[in-house]
N, C-alpha and C positions, 0 to 999 in steps of 0.2 A: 807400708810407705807412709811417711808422715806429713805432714799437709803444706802445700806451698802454692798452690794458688795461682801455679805459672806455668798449668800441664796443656800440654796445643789441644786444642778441640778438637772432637772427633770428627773427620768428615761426615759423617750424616747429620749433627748436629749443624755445622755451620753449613749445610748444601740447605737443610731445609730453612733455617733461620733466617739465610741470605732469599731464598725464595716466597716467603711471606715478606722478608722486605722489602724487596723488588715491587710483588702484587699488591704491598700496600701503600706505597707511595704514593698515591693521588692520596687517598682516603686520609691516609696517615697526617701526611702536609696539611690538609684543610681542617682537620681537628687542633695539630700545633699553633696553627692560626690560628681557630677561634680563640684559643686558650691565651695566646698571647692577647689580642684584642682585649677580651674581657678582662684579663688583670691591669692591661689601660683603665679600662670604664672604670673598676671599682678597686683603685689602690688602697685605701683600706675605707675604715668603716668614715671617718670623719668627711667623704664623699658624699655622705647622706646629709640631707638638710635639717635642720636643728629639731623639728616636729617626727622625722622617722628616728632620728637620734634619741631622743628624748622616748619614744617609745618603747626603744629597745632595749635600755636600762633603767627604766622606771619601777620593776621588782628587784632588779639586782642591790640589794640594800646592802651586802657589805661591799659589793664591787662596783658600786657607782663613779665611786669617783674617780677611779680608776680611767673606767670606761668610758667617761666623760670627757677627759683631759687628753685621751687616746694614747696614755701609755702602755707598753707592751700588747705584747697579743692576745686576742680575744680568742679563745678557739671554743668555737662548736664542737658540743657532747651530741651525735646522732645514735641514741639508742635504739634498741631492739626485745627493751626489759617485758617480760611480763612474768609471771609467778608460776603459768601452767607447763612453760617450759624450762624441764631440768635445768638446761644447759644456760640459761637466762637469768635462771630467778637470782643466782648472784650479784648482778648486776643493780639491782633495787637498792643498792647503797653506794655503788659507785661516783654518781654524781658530787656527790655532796664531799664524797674524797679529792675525787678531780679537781675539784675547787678551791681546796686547801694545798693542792700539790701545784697549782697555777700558782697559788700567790706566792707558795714558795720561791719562786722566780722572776716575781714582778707580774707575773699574765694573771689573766683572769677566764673563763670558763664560765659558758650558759650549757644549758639543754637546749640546743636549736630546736629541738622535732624528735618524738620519736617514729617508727615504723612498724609496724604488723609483722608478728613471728607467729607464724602457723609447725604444728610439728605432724611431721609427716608420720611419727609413731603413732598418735594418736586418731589419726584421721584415713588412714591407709587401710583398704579396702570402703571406705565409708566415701559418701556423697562429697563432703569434704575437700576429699581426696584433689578433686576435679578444678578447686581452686591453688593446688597449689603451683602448680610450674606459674600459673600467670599472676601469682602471689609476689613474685619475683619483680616482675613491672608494678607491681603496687610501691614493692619496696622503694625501687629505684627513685621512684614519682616521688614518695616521700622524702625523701632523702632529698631531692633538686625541692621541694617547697620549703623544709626544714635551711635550706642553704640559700634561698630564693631573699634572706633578707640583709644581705650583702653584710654584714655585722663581724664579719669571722675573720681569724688570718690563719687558721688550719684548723681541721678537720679532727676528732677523735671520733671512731668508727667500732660503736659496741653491738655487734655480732657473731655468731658464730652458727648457726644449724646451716640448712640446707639449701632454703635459696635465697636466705637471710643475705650470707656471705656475700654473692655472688650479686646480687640486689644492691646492693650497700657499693658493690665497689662502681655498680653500670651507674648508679645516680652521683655519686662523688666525682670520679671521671668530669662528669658535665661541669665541675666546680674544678677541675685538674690542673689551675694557675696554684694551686693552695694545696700545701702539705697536707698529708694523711698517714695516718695509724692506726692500724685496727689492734684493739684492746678487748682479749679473750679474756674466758673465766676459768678455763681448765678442764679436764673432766673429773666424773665422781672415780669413789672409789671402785676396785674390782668388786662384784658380785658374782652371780651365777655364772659357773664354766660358759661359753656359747656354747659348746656345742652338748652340753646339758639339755641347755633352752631348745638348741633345736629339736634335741632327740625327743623332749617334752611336746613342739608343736608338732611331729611327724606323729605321735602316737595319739594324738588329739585328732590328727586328719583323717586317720586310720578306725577311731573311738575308737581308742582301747587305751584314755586318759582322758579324766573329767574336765569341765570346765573349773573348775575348785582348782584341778591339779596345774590346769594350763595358769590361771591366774595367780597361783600361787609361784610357778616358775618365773612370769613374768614380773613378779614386784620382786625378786629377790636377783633379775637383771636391772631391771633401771628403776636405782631405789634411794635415791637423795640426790640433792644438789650435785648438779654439774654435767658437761657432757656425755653421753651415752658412748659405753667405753668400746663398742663393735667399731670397725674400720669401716664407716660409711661415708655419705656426703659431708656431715659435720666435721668431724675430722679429717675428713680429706681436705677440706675446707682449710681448716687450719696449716697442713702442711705446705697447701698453697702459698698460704700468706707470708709463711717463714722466705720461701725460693721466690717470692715476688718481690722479698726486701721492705712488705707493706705490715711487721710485727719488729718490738724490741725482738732481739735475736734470744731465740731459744722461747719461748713465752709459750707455742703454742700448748703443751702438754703438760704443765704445771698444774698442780692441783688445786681447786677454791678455798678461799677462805683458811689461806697457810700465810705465815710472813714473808715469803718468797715470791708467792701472787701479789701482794702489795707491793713489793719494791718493786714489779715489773710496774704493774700502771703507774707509779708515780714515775718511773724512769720513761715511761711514753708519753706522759702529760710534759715531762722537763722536755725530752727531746724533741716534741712538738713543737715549743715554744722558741728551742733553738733556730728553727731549720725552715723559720718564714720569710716571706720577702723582706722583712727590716734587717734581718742580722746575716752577718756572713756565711752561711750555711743554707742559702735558700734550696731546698731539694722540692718542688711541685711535683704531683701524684701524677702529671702529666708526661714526666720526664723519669719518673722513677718505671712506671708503668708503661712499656715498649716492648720493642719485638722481641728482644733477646729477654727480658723479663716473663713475657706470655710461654715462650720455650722450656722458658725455666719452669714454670707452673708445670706444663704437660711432661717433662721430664721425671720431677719428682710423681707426677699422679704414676707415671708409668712404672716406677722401680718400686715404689711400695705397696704396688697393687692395689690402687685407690678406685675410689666409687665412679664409675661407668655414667651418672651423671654429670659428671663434666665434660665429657663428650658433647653437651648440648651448653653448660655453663661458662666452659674456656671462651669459643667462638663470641657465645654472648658477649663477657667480660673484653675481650680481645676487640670487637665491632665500637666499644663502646669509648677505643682507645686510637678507632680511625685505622685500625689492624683486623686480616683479613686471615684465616687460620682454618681450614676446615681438616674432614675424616682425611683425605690420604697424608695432608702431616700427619695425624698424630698414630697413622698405622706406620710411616716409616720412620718414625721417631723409635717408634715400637718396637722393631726391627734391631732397633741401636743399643737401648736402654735396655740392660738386663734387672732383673725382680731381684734387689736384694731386702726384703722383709716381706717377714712371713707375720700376716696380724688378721686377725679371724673377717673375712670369711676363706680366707686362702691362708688362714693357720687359725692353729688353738689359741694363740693369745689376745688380749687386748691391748690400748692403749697406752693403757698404764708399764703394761709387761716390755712394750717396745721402749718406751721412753725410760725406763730401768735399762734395758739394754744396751741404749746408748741414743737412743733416740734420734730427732734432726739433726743432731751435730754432728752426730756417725753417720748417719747419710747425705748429707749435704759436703758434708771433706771427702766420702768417696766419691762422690758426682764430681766433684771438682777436680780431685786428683787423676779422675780417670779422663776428664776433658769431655765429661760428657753433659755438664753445667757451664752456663756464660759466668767465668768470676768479674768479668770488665763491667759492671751495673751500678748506677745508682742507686741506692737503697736509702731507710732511711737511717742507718748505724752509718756511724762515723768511718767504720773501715770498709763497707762495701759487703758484697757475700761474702767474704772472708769470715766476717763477724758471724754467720750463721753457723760456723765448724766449727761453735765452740757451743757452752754449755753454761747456763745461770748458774749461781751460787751466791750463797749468801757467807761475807767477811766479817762477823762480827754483825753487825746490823747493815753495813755495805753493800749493794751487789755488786757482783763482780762477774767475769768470767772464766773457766778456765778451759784449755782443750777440749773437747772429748774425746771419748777413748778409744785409745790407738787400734784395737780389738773389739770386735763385739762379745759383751758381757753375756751373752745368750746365743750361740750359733743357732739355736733352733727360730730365733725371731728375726736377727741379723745376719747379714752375709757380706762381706765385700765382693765386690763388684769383679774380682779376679775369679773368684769360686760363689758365684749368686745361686739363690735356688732355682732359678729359669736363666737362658741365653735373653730372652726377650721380656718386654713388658707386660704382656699380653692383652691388650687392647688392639685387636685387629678390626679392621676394614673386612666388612665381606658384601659383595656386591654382585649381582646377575640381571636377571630377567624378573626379579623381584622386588629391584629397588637396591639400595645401601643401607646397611647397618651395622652394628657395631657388637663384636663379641668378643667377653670376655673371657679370656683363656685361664688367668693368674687361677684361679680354682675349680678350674675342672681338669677331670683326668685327661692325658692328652690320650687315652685309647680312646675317649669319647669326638675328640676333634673333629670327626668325621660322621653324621649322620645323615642316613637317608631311610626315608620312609612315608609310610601314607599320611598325606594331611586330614586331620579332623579338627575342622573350622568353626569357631566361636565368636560371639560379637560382644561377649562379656564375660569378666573372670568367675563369677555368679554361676555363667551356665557351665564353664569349664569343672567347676567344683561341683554341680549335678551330675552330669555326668562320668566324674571319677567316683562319688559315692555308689551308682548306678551300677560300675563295675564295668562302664561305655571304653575303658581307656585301657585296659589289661592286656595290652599289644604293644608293640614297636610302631611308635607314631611320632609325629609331629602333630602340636599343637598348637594351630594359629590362633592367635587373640587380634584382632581386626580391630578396626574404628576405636583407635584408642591414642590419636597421634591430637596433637594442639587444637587443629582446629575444628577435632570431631569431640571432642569433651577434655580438652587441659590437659592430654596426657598423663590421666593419673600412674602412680606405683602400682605393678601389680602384684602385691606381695601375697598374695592368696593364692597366687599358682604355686608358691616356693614347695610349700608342703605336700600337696598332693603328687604334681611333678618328682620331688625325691623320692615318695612312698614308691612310685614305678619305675624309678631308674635304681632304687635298690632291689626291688624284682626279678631285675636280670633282664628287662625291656631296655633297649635303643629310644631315649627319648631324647625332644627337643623342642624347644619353642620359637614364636618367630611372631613377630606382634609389633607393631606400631608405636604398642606405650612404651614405658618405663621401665626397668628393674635399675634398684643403686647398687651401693658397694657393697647394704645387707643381705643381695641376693647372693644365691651359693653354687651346689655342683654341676645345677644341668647346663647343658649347653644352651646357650643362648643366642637369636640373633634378635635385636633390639632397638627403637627409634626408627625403625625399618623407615624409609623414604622415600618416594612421597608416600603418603599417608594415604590408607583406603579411600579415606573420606575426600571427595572431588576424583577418584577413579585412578587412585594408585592401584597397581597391580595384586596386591593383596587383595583387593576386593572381587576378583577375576577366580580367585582360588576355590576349590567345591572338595567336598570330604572324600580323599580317596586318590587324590592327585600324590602323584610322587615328591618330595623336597628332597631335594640334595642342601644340605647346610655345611660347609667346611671351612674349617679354619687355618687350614692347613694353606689351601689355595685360594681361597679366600673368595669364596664360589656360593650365593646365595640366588638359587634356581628351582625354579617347577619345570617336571618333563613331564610339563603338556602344553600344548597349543592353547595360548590364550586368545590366539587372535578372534577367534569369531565370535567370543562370550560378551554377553554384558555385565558392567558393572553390581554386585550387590549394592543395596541403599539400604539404611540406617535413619529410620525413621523418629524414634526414639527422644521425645523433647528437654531439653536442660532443665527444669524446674524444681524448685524447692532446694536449701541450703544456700538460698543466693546464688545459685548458679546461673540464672536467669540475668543479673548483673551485669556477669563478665562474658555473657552473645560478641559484644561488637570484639571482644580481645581474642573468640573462637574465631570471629569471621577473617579477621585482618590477622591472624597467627604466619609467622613462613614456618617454615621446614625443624626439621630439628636438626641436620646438619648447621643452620644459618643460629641455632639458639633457638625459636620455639616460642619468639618473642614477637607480641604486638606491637608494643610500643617501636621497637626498634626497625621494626618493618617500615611502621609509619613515621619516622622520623629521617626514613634514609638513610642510616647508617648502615 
């Protein structure tokens, strides 16, 4: 079918769409309002009195004058650069581009502020680890003091990992009178097969592969500039941005430091400058970013089998727009959207191998054609989502667009949505007498859907990994991992269970997990149920559990249960103090955390949203 952009929506789409708008209508209206108010207060920068004015372009030496006279627009560069992360360190020249691509248009361009990029590769399993969900509220915070100095008439938004994104958009938001574009760097090139890498960390778990051998598989996956090519938060991240209308169309999967990555930011710096309140194309991030927009996010997460972390990120993002979104949309969202890509951890390929195949153009025209994406959205491309069913190119030194293609270039990575590789998304809702949480189906086998078995109960990924070395776990179990939700230590990733966990469901053991924390979109085949809610920590039910109790986990019926009586137990407690690595810091963001259904978020808690 070829793409037309006028196919009726699906009723599950627009049932659930119209019912976040409904429940957010108070919320929703008093956020449109502040937004309108405040682009009253601060019409543009010549609002400021001559003494902040004169502050704020007192380095800008070639664009003072400019900025003086308050011709064209001023747009804030809110970066995310630092050099430790791949996906980032591109970005260290950017600036100074942006700046040359504003004046190409009359505008001009500061560095408002940058932000804190922590990478969850590098800090996962580690102490670290424990700042990062609440890394997230740092971001945002940044981002509202970076824009706190009223100077700007839109926004350029350099991020892309993991709670970078999603940080970047909750602080912008609060500035949401004022255009925004987020301006990616691409990823690196392919390296190590995954599931090389994997079969490398499973036989390390196992020692029967050195630390030499493990470090060696690993530099020869994430080993230059740009984003890490596995289907995680970063990249999911990205495909966000494309179906929220907040990237030039097609941008997110280009590769760094190609002539193709340049013509896109300089095409986000022009069309930035288009699309402010002075010129006839005013599009605010308030207005682009809406309910049928937030849909569109969890649609695409759901069809390309994206990272399990936006389960806590969407709502975040979504709260932060006055829009109210939790787990049963996005389980019957789930329901609707069928999985058409297959990209590691629920296939062998990567990034790269998708976006050869036809990438967001070929998925975003079948989401469309199928009626299972809103096309009626502001974005910030001049034709709407429509512009996202197509494809960059470069004409001569021009970019351009053209379709994409009518087929996918790869069946094994792409599917149309008439013959997908799943009927559904697989992100389900499973809920009992244990709380709600959230499991990933898109990469486990569906004979595993169904576990039950004896629980044996942990209070750290640490002890979990002693005990599998010990040979404690050579059974059909379930594995709880406890006191591991926001406001018992940050929620960190548990990516230490990944390996031990497959060592015993390649055994021929019924395994399963069931925990509080985290796993992203790099976690892989066990079944999982995840962000579990409430939280042991304050006397969530997980904390009632003792080694040996039966768990029912299904994803089928969507049934997360212990068969046994908890009523007359007490609480376990978690004594264990946050100190050292600056954990000690972020106390009052464990104390004031909500849920991870609500985002997993301080700040947000405490601001009322």
């Amino acid at each position: 079918m070829g793409f037309t952009g006028m196919s009726k929506l699906h009723p599950t789409i627009e049932r659930v769409t119209q019912r976040i708008i409904d429940k957010s209508k108070d919320s929703r209206r008093r956020y449109l309002e502040l937004m309108d108010a405040e682009a009253e207060r601060f019409p543009n920068r010549n609002a400021l009195s001559c003494s902040n004015l004169a502050h704020g372009f007192a380095a800008a030496l070639e664009d003072k004058g400019a900025i003086k006279s308050g011709r064209g627009a001023n747009l804030a560069i809110v970066t995310a650069y630092n050099d430790m992360l791949s996906a980032h360190q591109p970005y260290a020249r950017y600036p100074e581009a942006m700046k040359i691509y504003a004046r190409e248009v009359g505008a001009t361009a500061q560095v408002a502020g940058g932000t804190p990029a922590m990478c969850d590769g590098v800090t996962q399993g580690q102490d670290g680890m424990e700042l990062s969900l609440f890394s997230r509220d740092v971001i945002a915070l940044s981002t509202a003091v970076a824009m706190s100095h009223a100077m700007f008439d839109g926004m350029a938004l350099l991020g892309i990992c993991d709670k970078i994104v999603p940080g970047l958009v909750v602080g912008a938001l609060r500035f949401g009178y004022l255009p925004a574009i987020f301006v990616p760097s691409g990823p690196m090139p392919s390296g190590l097969a995954n599931k090389e890498k994997q079969k490398v960390r499973q036989l390390y778990a196992e020692g029967k592969a050195t630390r030499a051998d493990l470090l060696e598989s690993e530099s020869a996956s994430y080993h230059s500039p740009g984003t890490c090519t596995f289907y995680g938060t970063a990249n999911s991240n990205q495909m966000m941005m494309e179906l929220m209308g907040l990237h030039v169309p097609g941008a997110a999967f280009v590769p760094p430091n190609t002539p193709l990555r340049s013509a896109l930011t300089r095409k986000a710096v022009h069309r930035l400058a288009e699309i402010g309140r002075e010129g006839g194309d005013y599009r605010p991030m308030a207005r682009v970013v809406d309910e049928k927009a937030i849909v569109n996010a969890a649609v695409g997460l759901l069809a390309t089998g994206g990272s399990t972390n936006h389960a806590i990120h969407i709502p975040a993002m979504a709260r932060a727009a006055g829009i109210k979104l939790d787990w049963r949309d996005l389980d019957e969202l789930s329901a609707a959207v069928p999985l058409i890509a297959r990209v590691y951890p629920n296939g062998a390929a990567d990034v790269n191998h998708f976006h050869a195949a036809g990438g967001m153009g070929y998925v975003i025209r079948e989401l469309l054609d199928a009626g299972l994406a809103h096309g009626d959205v502001l974005t910030v491309a001049e034709r709407g989502m429509a512009a996202y069913a197509e494809e960059p190119m470069l004409d001569g030194e021009a970019l351009a667009w053209r379709p994409a293609p009518a087929a996918s270039l790869d069946a094994t990575i792409l599917a149309p949505v008439a013959a997908p590789f799943h009927p559904d998304g697989g992100m389900r809702l499973v809920e009992g007498n244990l709380g709600r949480g959230t499991f990933k189906t898109s990469a486990v086998e569906p004979s595993r859907y169904t576990i039950e078995a004896p629980a044996r109960v942990f209070d750290s990924q640490e002890a979990v990994q002693a005990a599998f070395k010990a040979g404690e776990l050579n059974r059909d179990v379930i594995v709880v991992v406890r006191f591991q939700g926001p406001r018992a230590n940050g929620m960190p990733e548990l990516h230490k269970l990944t390996p031990p966990l497959g060592v015993l469901q390649d055994k021929g053991f019924k395994v399963a997990l069931v925990t509080d924390g985290r796993m992203s979109g790099a976690s892989g085949k066990v079944p999982a149920a995840i962000h579990v809610t409430p939280e042991a920590l304050g006397g969530g039910p997980l904390a009632m559990v003792q080694d040996g109790d039966v768990i029912r986990l299904c994803a089928e019926s969507g049934s997360l249960e212990v068969l046994a009586d908890l009523s007359g137990r007490s609480a376990a407690s978690r004594t264990e103090g946050m100190q050292g690595m600056g954990r000690e810091l972020f106390a009052f963001m464990r104390h004031h955390a909500d849920g991870a259904e609500q985002g997993g978020s301080a700040m947000l808690a405490e601001a009322g949203l």
